[in-house]
C-alpha positions as CSV (number, residue, x, y, z in Angstrom):
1,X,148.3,130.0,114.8
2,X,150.8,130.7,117.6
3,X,154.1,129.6,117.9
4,X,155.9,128.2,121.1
5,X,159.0,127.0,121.8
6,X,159.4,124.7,124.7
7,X,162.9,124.5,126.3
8,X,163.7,121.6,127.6
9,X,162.8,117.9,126.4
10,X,162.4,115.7,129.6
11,X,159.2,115.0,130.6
12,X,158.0,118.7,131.7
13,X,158.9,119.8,128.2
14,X,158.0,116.7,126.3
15,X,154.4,116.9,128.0
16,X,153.6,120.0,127.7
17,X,154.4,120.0,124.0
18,X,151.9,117.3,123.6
19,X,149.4,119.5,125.1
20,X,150.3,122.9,123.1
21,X,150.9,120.9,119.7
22,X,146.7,120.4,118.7
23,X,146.7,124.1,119.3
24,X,149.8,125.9,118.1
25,X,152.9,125.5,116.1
26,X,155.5,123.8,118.8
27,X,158.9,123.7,118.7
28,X,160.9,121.5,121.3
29,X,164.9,122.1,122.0
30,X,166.3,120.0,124.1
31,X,170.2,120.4,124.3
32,X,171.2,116.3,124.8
33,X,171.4,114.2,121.9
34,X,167.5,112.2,122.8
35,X,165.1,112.9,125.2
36,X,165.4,112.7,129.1
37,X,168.7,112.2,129.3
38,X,169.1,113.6,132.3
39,X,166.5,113.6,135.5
40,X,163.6,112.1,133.6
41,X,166.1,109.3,132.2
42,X,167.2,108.6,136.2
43,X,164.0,108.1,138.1
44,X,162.9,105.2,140.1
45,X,159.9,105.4,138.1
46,X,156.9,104.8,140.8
47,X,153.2,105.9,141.2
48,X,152.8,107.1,144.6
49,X,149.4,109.2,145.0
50,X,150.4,110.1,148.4
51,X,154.1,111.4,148.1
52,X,154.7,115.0,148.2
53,X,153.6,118.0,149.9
54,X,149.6,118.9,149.5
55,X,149.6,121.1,146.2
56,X,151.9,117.6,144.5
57,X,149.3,115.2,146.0
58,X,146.7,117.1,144.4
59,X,148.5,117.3,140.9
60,X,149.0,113.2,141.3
61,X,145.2,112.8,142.1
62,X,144.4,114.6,138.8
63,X,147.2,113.2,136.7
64,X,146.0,109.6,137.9
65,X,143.4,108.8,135.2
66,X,146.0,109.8,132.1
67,X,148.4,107.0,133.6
68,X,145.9,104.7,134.4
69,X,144.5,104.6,131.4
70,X,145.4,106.6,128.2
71,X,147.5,105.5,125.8
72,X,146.5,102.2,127.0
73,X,147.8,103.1,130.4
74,X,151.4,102.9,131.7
75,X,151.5,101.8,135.2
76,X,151.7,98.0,136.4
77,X,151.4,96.1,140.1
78,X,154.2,97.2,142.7
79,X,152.9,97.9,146.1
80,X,154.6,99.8,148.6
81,X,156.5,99.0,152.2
82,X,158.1,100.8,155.0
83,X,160.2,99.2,157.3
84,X,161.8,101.0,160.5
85,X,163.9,99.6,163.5
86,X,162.6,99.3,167.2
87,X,164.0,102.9,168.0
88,X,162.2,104.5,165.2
89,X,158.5,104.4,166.2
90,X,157.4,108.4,166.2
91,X,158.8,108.8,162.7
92,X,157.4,105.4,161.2
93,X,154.3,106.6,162.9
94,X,154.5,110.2,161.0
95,X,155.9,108.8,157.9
96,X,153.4,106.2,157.1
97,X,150.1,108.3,158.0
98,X,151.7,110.8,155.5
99,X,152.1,108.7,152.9
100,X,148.7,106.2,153.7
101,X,150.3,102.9,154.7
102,X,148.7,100.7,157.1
103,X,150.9,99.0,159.6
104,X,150.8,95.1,158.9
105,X,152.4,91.8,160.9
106,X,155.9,91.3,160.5
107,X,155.2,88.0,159.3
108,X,153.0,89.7,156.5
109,X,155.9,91.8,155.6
110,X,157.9,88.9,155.5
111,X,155.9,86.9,153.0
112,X,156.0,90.5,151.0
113,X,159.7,90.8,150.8
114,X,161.2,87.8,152.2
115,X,164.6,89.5,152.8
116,X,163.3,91.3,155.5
117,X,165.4,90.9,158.6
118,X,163.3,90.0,161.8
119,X,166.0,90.9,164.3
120,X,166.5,94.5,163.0
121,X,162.9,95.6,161.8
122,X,160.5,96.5,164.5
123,X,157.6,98.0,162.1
124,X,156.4,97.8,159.0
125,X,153.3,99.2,156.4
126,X,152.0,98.7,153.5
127,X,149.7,99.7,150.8
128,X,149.2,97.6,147.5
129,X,148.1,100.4,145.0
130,X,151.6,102.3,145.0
131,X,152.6,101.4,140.8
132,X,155.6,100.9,139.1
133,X,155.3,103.8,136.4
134,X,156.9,103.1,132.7
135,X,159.0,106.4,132.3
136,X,159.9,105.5,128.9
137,X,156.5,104.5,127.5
138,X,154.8,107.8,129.2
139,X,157.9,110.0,127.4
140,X,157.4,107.9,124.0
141,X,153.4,108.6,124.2
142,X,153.7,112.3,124.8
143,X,156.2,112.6,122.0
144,X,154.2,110.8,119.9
145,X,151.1,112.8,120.5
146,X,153.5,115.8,120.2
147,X,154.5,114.7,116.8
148,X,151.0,114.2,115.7
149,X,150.3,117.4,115.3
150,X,153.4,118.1,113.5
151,X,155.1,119.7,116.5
152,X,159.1,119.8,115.8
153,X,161.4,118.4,118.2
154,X,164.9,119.4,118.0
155,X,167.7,117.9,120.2
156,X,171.5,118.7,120.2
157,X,170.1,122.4,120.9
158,X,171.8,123.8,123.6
159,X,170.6,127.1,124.1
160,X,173.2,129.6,124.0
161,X,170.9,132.9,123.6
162,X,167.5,133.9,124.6
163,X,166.5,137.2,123.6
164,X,162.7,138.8,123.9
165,X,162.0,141.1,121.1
166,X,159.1,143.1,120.1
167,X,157.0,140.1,118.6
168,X,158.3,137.1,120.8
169,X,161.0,135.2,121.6
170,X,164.5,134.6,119.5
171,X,166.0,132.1,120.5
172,X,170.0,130.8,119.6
173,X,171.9,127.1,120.3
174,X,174.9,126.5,120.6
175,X,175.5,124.9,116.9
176,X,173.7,128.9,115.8
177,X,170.4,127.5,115.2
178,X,167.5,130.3,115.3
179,X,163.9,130.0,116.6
180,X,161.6,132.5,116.7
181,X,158.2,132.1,118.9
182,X,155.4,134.0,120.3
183,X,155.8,132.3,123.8
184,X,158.4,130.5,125.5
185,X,157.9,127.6,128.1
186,X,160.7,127.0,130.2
187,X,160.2,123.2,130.7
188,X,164.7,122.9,131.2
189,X,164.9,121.5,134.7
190,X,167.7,122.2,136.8
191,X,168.9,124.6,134.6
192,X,165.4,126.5,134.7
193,X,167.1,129.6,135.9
194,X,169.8,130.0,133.9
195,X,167.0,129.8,130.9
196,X,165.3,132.5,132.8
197,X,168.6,134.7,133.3
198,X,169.6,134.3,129.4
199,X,165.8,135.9,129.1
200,X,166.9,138.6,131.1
201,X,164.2,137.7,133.7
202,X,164.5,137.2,137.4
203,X,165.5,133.7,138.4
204,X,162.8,131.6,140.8
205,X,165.8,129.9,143.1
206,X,165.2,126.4,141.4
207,X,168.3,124.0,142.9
208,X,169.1,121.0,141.6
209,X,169.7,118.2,144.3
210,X,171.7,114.8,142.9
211,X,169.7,112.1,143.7
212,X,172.1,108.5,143.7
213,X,171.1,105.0,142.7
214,X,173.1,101.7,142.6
215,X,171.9,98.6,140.6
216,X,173.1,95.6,143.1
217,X,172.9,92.0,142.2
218,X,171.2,89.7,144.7
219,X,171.4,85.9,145.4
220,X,170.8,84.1,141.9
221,X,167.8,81.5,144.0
222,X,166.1,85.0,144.5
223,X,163.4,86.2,141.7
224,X,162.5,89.9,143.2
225,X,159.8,90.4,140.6
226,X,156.7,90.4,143.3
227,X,158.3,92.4,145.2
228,X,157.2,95.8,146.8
229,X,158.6,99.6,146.3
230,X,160.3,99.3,149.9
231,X,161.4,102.9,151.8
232,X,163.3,103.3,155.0
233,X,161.9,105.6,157.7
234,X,162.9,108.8,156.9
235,X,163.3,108.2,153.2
236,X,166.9,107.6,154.4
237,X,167.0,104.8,151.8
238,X,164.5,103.1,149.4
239,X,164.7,99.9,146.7
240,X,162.4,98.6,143.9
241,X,163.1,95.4,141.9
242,X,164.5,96.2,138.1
243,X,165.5,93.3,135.9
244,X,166.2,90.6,138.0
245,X,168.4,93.0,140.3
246,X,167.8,95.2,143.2
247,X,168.0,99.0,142.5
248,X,168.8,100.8,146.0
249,X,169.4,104.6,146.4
250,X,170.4,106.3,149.8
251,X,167.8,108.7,148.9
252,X,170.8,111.6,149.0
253,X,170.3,115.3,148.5
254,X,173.0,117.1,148.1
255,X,172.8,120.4,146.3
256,X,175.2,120.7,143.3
257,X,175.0,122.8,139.7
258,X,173.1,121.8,136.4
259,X,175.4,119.4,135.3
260,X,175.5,115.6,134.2
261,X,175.1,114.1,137.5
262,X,177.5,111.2,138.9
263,X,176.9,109.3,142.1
264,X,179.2,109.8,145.1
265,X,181.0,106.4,146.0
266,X,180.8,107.5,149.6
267,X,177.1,108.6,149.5
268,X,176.5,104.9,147.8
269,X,178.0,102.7,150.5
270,X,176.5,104.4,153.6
271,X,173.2,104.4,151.9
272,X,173.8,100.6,151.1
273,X,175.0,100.4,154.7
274,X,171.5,101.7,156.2
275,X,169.5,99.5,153.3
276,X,172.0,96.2,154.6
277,X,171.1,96.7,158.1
278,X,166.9,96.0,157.2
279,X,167.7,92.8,155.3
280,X,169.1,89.1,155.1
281,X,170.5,89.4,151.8
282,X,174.3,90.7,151.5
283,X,175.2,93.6,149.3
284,X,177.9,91.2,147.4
285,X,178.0,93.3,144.0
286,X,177.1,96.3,142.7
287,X,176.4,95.8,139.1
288,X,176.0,99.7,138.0
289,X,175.3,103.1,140.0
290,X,174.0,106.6,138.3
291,X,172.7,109.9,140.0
292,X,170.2,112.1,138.5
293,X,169.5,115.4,139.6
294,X,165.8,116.7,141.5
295,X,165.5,120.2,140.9
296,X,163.0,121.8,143.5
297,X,161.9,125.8,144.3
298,X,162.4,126.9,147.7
299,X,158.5,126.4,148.4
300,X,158.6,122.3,147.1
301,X,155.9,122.9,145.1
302,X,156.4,123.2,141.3
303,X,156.1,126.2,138.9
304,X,153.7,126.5,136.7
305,X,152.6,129.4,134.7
306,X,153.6,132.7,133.3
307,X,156.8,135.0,134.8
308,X,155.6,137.9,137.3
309,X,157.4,140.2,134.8
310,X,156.9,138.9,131.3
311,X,153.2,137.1,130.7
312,X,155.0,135.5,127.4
313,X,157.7,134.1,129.5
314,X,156.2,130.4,131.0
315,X,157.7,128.3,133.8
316,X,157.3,124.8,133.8
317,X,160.0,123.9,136.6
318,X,160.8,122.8,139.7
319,X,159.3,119.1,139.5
320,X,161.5,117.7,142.0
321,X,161.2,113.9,142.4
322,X,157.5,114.6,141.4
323,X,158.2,114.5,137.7
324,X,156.3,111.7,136.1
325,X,153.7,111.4,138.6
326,X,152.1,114.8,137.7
327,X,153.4,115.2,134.4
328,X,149.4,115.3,132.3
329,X,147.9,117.3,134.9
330,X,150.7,119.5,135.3
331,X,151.4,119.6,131.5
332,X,147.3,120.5,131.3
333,X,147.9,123.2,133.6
334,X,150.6,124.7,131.7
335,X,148.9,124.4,128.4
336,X,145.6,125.7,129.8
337,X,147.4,128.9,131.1
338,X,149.6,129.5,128.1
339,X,146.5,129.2,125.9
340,X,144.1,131.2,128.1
341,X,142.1,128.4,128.8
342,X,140.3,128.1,132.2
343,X,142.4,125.4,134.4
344,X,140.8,122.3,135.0
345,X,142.9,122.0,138.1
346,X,141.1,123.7,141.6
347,X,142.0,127.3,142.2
348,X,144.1,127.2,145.4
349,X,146.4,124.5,143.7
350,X,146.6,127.0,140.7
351,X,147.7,129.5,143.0
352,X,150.3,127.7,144.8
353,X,151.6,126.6,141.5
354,X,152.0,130.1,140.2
355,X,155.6,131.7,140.2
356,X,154.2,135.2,140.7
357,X,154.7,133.2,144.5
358,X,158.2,134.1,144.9
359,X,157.6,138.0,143.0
């Protein structure tokens, strides 16, 4: 039996370990001190079958039967609104055909998500099968699956060393732990390239972008359970309900290092300002605020598969803020590939996932 060590234990790691495990001695590093700690253990944590370019809407459509149903399933009733002002028509328009919203009454939208403010929102949409998605119970499922088949997962294991010798892969941590494999998954998110430069292999141009959230508390006679996923035009904000609270990001982008993200105060309040403006209710307190990092390559797409110049070298990268909406059919994908298995996935989004794209 082969043996594989996945870097990386967010849910691109995590997942693709429970796919390799029934076939292969796995090994998982992951270099915090639990898994997803970083952008898996941020995310706003929806189902949205339509969000993303055309090769991450096909990856949703074939990772939607996993969430809907194994393991018991882990998605639950949201819905999904977009509101826009009166001088944002042609992108509402654009934005909402993209996405496969149907433009509904104000009043409807109003009944949806009562803080809705009539004299600032022209247009609104809707669709009622967007999902909240339990990012914790999907990451607990795939590491139990993982450990079912006796796969290790190891975490405080920075990786300090990567080093491809005649058999496979030796690989070093920080604390001088030594792993030896026959393949090697890079599944380490935004710091995919510098996996792939310790490997002595050519970096893909994977950037991480922070992504900011702030938890805000709303009027204590409001209970926001019922209510939708809710974007501005442009994704140039977008808030969710979470326990009792608002959470409300200014959907921010801003291109920084692999790091342990922070939020920018200054990126927070004019996000809050543009989320303010579409609603009744005043931004009074903010009871926490976090930033997690989206890691995309140049293309959008993700990466999946083996290196142009080493076949035992396999990406698993660049999930952007696509993460845990195509985490079991990308994980299949990966494990397919690694395993020389024919991909149940359609040949063109194969290709467009392969990183010998950028060679």
């Amino acid at each position: 039996m082969s043996r594989i060590i996945v870097i990386g234990g967010g849910v691109a790691g995590i997942s693709a370990a429970a796919r390799l495990a029934p076939h292969a001695e796995v090994i998982v590093l992951e270099a915090e001190n639990s898994l997803a700690y970083h952008a898996s253990g941020r995310s706003a944590a929806m189902f949205l079958r339509n969000y993303g370019n055309a090769t991450i809407k096909a990856l949703n459509a074939a990772s939607a039967d996993h969430h809907h149903h194994a393991d018991g399933g882990v998605l639950s009733a949201r819905g999904m609104m977009m509101v826009a002002g009166p001088d944002h028509a042609e992108a509402f328009s654009h934005d909402t055909a993209d996405l496969g919203l149907d433009a509904i009454p104000l009043d409807e939208a109003s009944r949806l998500w009562p803080i809705l403010n009539r004299d600032t929102v022209a247009h609104a949409a809707y669709r009622e099968d967007a999902q909240d998605l339990d990012t914790d119970l999907l990451i607990q499922n795939f590491a139990r699956a993982a450990r079912s088949h006796a796969a290790q997962i190891v975490t405080d294991a920075r990786v300090s060393a990567v080093e491809r010798r005649p058999a496979g892969w030796r690989v070093t941590t920080l604390g001088g732990q030594v792993f030896e494999g026959d393949l090697l998954v890079n599944a380490a998110g935004a710091w995919a390239d510098e996996i792939a430069r310790l490997a002595g292999l050519q970096p893909l141009g994977i950037q991480p972008y922070r992504r900011s959230m702030a938890r805000i508390a709303l009027p204590e006679d409001m209970s926001p359970a019922n209510w939708p996923f809710v974007d501005g035009v442009g994704e140039s904000w977008y808030c969710k309900p979470d326990a009792g609270a608002l959470i409300v990001s200014p959907a921010d982008e801003d291109p920084i290092g692999p790091q342990d993200a922070w939020a920018d105060d200054m990126v927070l309040a004019e996000g809050l300002s543009r989320y303010q403006e579409m609603v009744t209710a005043p931004v009074t307190r903010m009871l926490a605020n976090w930033a997690g990092l989206r890691s995309f390559a140049p293309d959008r797409a993700l990466v999946i598969g083996a290196d142009a110049q080493d076949a035992s070298f396999f990406w698993c990268a660049g999930q952007g803020g696509y993460g845990f909406q195509t985490a079991p059919a990308a994980s299949q994908l990966l494990a397919d590939l690694a395993l020389g298995a024919t991909p149940l996935l359609d040949a063109a989004a194969v290709a467009a996932l392969d990183p010998k794209r950028f060679a």
